[in-house]
VOMAR-781030 format. One record per residue (C-alpha): x, y negated, z. Coordinates in pm, whole numbers, plus 50000, padded with zeros to 5 digits. Last residue first. Layout:
XYZ
...
***
This chain:
735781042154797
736951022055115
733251008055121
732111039155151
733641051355477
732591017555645
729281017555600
726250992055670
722840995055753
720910959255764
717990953755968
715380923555964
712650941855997
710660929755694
714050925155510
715310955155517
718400954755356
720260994955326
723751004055242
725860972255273
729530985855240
731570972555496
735230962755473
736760950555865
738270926656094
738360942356449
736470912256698
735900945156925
737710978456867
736851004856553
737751043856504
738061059056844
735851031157022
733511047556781
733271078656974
732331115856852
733381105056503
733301139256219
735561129855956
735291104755658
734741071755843
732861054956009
729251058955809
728181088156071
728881066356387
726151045656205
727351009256074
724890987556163
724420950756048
724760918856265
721790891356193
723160857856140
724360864255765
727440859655811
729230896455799
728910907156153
729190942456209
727450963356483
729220995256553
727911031056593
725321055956810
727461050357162
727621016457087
730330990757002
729370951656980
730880922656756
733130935756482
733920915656218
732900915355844
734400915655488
731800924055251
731220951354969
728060950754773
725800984254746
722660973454837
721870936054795
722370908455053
721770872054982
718350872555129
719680878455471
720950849955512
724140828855401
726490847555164
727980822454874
731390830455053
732200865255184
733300853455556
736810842555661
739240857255928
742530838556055
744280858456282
744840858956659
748260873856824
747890904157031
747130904657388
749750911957624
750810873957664
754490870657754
755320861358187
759230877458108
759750897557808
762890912657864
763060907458188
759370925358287
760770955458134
764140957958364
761880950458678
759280974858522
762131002358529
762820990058864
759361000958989
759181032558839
762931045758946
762661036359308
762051006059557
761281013259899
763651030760048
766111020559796
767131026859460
769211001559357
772651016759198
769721042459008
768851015158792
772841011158668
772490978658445
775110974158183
771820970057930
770880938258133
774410925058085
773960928657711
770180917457668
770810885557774
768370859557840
766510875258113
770090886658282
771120850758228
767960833858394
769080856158699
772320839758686
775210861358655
778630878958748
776670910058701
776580925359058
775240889759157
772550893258894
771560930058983
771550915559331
769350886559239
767030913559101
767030936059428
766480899959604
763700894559386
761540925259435
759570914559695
758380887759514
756730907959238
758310908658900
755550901058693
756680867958568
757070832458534
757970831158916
761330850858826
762390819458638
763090807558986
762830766058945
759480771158761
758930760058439
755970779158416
754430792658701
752930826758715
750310845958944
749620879958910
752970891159141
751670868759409
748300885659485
748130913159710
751510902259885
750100866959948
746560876060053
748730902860327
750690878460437
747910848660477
746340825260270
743570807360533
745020776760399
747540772560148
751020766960250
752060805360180
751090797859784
754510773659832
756610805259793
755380814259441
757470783759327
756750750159210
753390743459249
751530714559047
750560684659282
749910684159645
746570672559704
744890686959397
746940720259398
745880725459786
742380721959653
742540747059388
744680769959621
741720764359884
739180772259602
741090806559478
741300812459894
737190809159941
736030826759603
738940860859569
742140857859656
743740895059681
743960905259340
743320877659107
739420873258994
738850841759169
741380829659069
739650823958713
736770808158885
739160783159038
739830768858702
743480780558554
745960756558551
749070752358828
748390790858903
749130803858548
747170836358580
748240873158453
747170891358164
746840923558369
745990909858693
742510892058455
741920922358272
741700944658571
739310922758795
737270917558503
736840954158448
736340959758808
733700930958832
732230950058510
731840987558722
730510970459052
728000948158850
726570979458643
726361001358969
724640975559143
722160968958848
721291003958756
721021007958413
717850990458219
719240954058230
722630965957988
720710989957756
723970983757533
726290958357633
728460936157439
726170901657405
727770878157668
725080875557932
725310905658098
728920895558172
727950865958373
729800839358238
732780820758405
734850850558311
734810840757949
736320811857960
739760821858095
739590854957907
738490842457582
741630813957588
742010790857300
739220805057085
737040808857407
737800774157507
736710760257191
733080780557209
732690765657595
733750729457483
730820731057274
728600745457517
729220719257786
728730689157506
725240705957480
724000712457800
724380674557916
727850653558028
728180634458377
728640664258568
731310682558334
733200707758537
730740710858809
727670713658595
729510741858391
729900758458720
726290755758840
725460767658510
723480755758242
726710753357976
727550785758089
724040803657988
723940786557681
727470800257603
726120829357683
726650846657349
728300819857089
730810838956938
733720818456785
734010813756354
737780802656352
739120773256114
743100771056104
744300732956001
747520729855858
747710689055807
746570655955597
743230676855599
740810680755323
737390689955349
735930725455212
736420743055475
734740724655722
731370723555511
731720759055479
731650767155815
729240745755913
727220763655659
727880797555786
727250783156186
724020769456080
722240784056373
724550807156592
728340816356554
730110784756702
732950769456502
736150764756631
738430744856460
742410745656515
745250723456504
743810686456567
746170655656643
743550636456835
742980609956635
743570631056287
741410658056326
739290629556440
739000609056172
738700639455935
735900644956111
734330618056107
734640607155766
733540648555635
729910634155882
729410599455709
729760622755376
727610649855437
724900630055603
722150655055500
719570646055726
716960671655708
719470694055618
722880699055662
726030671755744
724290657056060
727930648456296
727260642256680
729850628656909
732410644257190
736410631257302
738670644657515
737500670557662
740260691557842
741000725257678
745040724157796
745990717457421
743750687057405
740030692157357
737900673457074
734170676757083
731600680356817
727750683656815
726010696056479
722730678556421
719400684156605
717860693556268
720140717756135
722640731656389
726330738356463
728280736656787
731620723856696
734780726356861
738010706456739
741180722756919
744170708657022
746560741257069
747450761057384
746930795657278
744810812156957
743900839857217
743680874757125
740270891657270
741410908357605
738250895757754
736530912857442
738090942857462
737420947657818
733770938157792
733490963957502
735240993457693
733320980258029
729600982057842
729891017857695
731371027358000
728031008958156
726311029357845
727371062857973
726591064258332
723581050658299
722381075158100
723981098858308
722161082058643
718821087658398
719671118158313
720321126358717
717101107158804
714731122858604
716241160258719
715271151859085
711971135558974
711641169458776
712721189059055
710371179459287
707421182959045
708451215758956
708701228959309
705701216159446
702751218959319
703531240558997
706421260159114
704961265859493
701471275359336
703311303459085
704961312059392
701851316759648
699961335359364
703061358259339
702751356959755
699141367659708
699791398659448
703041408859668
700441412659967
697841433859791
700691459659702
702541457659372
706121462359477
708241436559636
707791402559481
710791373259583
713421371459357
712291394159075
709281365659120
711151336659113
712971350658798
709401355958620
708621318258725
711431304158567
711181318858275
707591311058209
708311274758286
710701269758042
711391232258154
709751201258138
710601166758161
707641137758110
707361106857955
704191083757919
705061057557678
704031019957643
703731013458024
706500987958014
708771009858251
707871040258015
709011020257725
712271016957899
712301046458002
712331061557621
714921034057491
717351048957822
716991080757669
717841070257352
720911050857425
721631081857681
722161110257391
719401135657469
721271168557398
720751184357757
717301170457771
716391186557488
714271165057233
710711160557237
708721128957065
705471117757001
704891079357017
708731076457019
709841062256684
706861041756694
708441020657022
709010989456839
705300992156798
704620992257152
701820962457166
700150976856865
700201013556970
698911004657307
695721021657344
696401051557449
699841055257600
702001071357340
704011106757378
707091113857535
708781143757584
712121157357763
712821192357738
714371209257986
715701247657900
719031249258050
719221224458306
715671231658420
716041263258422
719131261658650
717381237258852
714581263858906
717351287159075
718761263259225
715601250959429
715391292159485
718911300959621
717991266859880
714551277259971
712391246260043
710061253559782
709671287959905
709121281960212
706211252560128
704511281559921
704571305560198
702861281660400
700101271960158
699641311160074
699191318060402
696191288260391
694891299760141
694831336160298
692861321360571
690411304560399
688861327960140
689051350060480
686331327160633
685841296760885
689701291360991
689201259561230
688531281961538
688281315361404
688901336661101
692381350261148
691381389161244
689631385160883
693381381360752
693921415060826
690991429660659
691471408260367
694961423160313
694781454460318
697841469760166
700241449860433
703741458960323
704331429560164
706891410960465
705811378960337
702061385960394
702761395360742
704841363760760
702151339860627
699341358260846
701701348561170
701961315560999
698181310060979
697781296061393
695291266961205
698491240661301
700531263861072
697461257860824
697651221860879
701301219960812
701131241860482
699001216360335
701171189560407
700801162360706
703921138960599
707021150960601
709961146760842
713151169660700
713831199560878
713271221860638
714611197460358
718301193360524
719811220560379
718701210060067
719411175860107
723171188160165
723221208659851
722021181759609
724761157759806
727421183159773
730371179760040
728971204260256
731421212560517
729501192660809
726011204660726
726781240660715
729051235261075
726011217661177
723911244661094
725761273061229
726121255261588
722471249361577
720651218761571
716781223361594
715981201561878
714111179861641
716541148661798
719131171861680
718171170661321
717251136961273
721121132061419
722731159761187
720911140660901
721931106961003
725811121861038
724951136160693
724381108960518
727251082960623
729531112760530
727951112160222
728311075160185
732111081760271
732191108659974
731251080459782
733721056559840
736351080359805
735031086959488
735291053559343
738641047059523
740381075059348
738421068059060
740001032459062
743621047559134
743211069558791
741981041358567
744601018458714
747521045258622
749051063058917
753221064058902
753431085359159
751101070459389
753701060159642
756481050959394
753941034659207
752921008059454
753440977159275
751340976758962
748401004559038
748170991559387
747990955059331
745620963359015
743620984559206
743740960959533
745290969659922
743090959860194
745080983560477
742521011160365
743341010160022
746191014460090
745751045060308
743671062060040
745881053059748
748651069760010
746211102260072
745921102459686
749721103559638
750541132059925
747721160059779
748631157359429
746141149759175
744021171458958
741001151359020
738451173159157
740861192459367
743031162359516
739531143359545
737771172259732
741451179959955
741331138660016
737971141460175
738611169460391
741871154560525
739511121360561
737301143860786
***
């Protein structure tokens, strides 16, 4: 069976036979993507993450299928009804649609129609009527009127009942009506009566049809969801016409009494049966497309924003603005450990501008300040410009950081074990400076739903949604790489091969032990065996280590290859990173091995030259139009600098300070025709907007990014 299943995802993928059976086997032996996609390449030949996760994805699935079938072939059995030519059907069907077909005759129903006339002794009249050769058809049905059957009227009902259930569980004719349906759907929606008020953000869909086909999924997820809150009543319906007049060149013979009752029995089948069916069938796909679409939607923006550039290990001042309740400050040392938290009232009611300029220049200078970080939500714009506008004794960069979920954090269970003895609002602050010194660390402490990227995020499927942004963390975390003497144990977590229990042991073992010293020591840890170690040691880094090789992503099993290359070299290892020379006089193919080859030591010779460094790109410096606060400031046709904070399918939203992000439509992108915005724009991307449209009433602002480069 796993032959089978490799042959589907060779086919399907356009992979070689040999390289998915070894992601297979890997993955089997508790091998990770990233460990797999890193380390393995030799095996894989040279498989990119993307490509071993749908590897595993489908695998997966196909083993649910599997899972399916052997239930199917049991239910089956049990009947009695198990032939040799049905189970081999079953077993090589590897199309879920196809398999429940096969399956639906044999399937345990409820009493239907068509089972009480069987149970009436109709399905010899069923079959005669079938067949369509019978001209007289009341005559022979009248030989069925006894016992429960009291008249013809009866009788041929029932027939039609039976023939009707055959029909609709006729393979060749299911597919038939799914090809209309996939051709000719139409999905509609139209207002539940009496809730025009309640659904008003709904208007746009009080009476609407679009083809199903061209039904982007941002809309067609807006549609269920005002189903789900009983706003809309949506249906899906195809050309039923057509359908119907290729059911019957499928199934009428002539134009005897017989063909005219199983044409009634098919234009019964489609309408009771058959339609129904294959709507809920055809509801689901869209919707499982929808999906489909804004969780990739989702990942691309939750990767780009955990990859977000970091400002680094500098002493940050955080602030979480407000009005009323004041603005509260904290000072973190270059490791983002609080060091210091009070409250400053520089705006409105209390307007202690100067008392609050004294304090922070006080501690800018205390605690030998670099950076401030600014939260995003109430008051952030006049924060801002409060900050700006004091004077330092030093360089001081001043960031504007997203706030989304950092009122989630800062109620957490984790927030409330980093900082017992300090309330929501200290938490929160040091949440926004972490994310300017490190989004990635920070952010993974938040549930992803939570941080203000997604699109439709709580109307996809849940499990799918979770299994697709665990990956995505998963990824960015191996890819950046963790220093294992200071990341929190939730950022362990993520490394490939730890996971909750072993990222707390290493946390503990660190606490007891001191700082490691070499990759070696991780095989101290408790419950961190060979296989934990292998899957995870090439992710973690440690500075100053004794073995400069530690600081990198040269897995452990690589370093006596690399010592060699040293040796070979007259050298030091810390020489060959240091010196581009000797690493140039390096013959690769002098170390191919069983085990190592051409892939691998190329990312030995890569890794040298830029051992344990940051992929993410350096952070700049981005400032707001001033004089624009609200809304109220805007006026069409005015050109402001703004950042990106959320890609959709439909366009990019655009913050340019005035607390409510504007809309630039796919459309107003740029001067060609977009079919992805991820192709033109990436998250936090600094960019000129022209403001197009204010309305005010709504609170909506359309922006454009073609015209404000005219």
């Amino acid at each position: 069976m796993i032959t089978q299943i490799v042959a589907i995802i060779t086919n399907e993928l356009k992979l070689q036979a040999k390289h998915v059976t070894q992601v297979v086997n890997l993955l089997g032996e508790g091998a990770t993507v990233p460990f797999i996609s890193r380390y393995r390449k030799e095996m894989t030949g040279s498989m990119d993450e993307m490509k071993v996760a749908d590897v595993k994805e489908r695998f997966e699935k196909l083993q649910e299928l599997q899972k399916r079938k052997e239930t199917i072939l049991k239910t089956i059995e049990e009947q009695g009804n198990l032939s040799a030519d049905l189970k081999a059907q079953i077993e090589n069907t590897f199309s879920s649609t196809e398999l429940e077909d096969i399956y639906l005759p044999y399937k345990p129903k409820r009493k239907t129609r068509a089972v009480k006339a069987k149970e009436k002794g109709l399905e010899p009249l069923a079959k005669i009527l079938m067949k369509q050769y019978e001209r007289d058809v009341d005559s022979k049905a009248a030989q069925f009127v006894k016992g429960d059957v009291s008249d013809i009227d009866e009788a041929l009902q029932g027939a039609r009942d039976i023939i009707a259930e055959w029909i609709s569980e006729n393979g060749t004719v299911r597919d038939i009506v799914r090809s209309g349906y996939g051709r000719d759907a139409v999905v509609s929606s139209k207002l539940v009566k009496g809730k025009d008020v309640e659904g008003a953000k709904y208007s746009d869909y009080f009476e609407f049809s679009e083809a199903l086909k061209k039904c982007p999924s941002h809309r067609l997820l807006a549609i269920r969801r005002g189903e789900k809150e009983g706003i809309l009543k949506v249906s899906i319906t195809p050309d039923v016409e057509r359908i119907q007049e290729r059911l019957d060149r499928f199934y009428v013979k002539g134009n005897t009494e017989a063909s005219n009752q199983v044409q009634l029995a098919i234009t019964d089948a489609c309408k009771r049966l058959l339609f129904p069916s294959i709507e809920t069938e055809f509801s689901n796909l869209s919707k499982q497309k929808a999906d489909e679409e804004a969780i990739d939607v989702f990942a691309k923006n939750l990767r780009q924003l955990l990859l977000s550039s970091p400002l680094g290990q500098k002493r940050v001042l955080a602030i979480d603005p407000g009005f009323k309740s004041g603005c509260k400050v904290v000072c973190l040392d270059a490791q983002g450990n609080l060091q210091h938290n009070e409250n400053i009232y520089p705006h409105p009611p209390q307007r202690e501008t100067k008392v609050a300029a004294k304090k922070i220049s006080s501690m800018v200078d205390a605690y030998k300040i670099e950076a401030v970080a600014i939260g995003n939500g109430t008051a952030s714009r006049e924060t801002e410009s409060f900050i700006r506008n004091l004077k330092y004794n030093r360089d001081i960069q001043v960031f504007v950081v997203s706030e989304d979920g950092a009122s989630v954090y800062s109620a957490s269970k984790v927030a409330r074990d980093e900082f017992p003895q300090y309330d929501v609002t200290v938490r929160g602050a040091v949440s926004i400076g972490r994310r300017l010194m490190d989004p990635l660390a920070e952010l993974v402490k938040i549930d992803p739903k939570s941080i203000g990227v997604g699109q439709y995020q709580h109307d996809v499927d849940q499990n799918a949604l979770k299994s697709s942004l665990d990956g995505v963390v998963e990824s960015c975390v191996n890819k950046v790489g963790v220093d294992l003497n200071t990341s929190s144990m939730h950022l362990l977590t993520y490394v490939s091969g730890l996971g909750p229990q072993l990222a707390k042991n290493i946390v503990e073992f660190r606490k007891e032990n001191g700082a490691f010293t070499s990759r070696a020591q991780l095989k101290k840890v408790p419950r961190l065996g060979a296989k934990a170690f292998e899957q995870a040691a090439g992710f973690l880094r440690i500075t100053d280590a004794k073995n400069p090789l530690d600081n990198s992503a040269v897995h452990p099993e690589s370093y006596a290859t690399v010592q060699q290359m040293a040796k070979d070299n007259n050298c030091a290892v810390a020489e060959l990173i240091s010196d581009a020379e000797k690493r140039k006089s390096i013959k690769l193919n002098d170390y191919i091995s069983d085990t190592i080859g051409l892939p691998t030591l190329k990312d030995i010779i890569d890794e040298l030259e830029k051992p344990g460094r940051d992929p993410r790109q350096i952070i700049k410096v981005f400032e707001f139009e001033k004089g624009i606060f609200s809304i109220d400031d805007l006026y069409e046709g005015m050109t402001l600098p703004g950042i990106v904070t959320n890609i959709t399918k439909f366009g990019a939203f655009v913050d340019i300070g005035v607390k409510q992000d504007g809309l630039v439509h796919i459309s107003q992108m740029a001067d060609r025709f977009i079919s992805d915005p991820n192709d033109v724009v990436h998250l936090h991307q600094h960019v000129k907007v022209k403001v197009t449209e204010v309305d005010k009433s709504r609170k909506r602002i359309q922006l454009s990014m073609k015209e404000a480069d005219v």
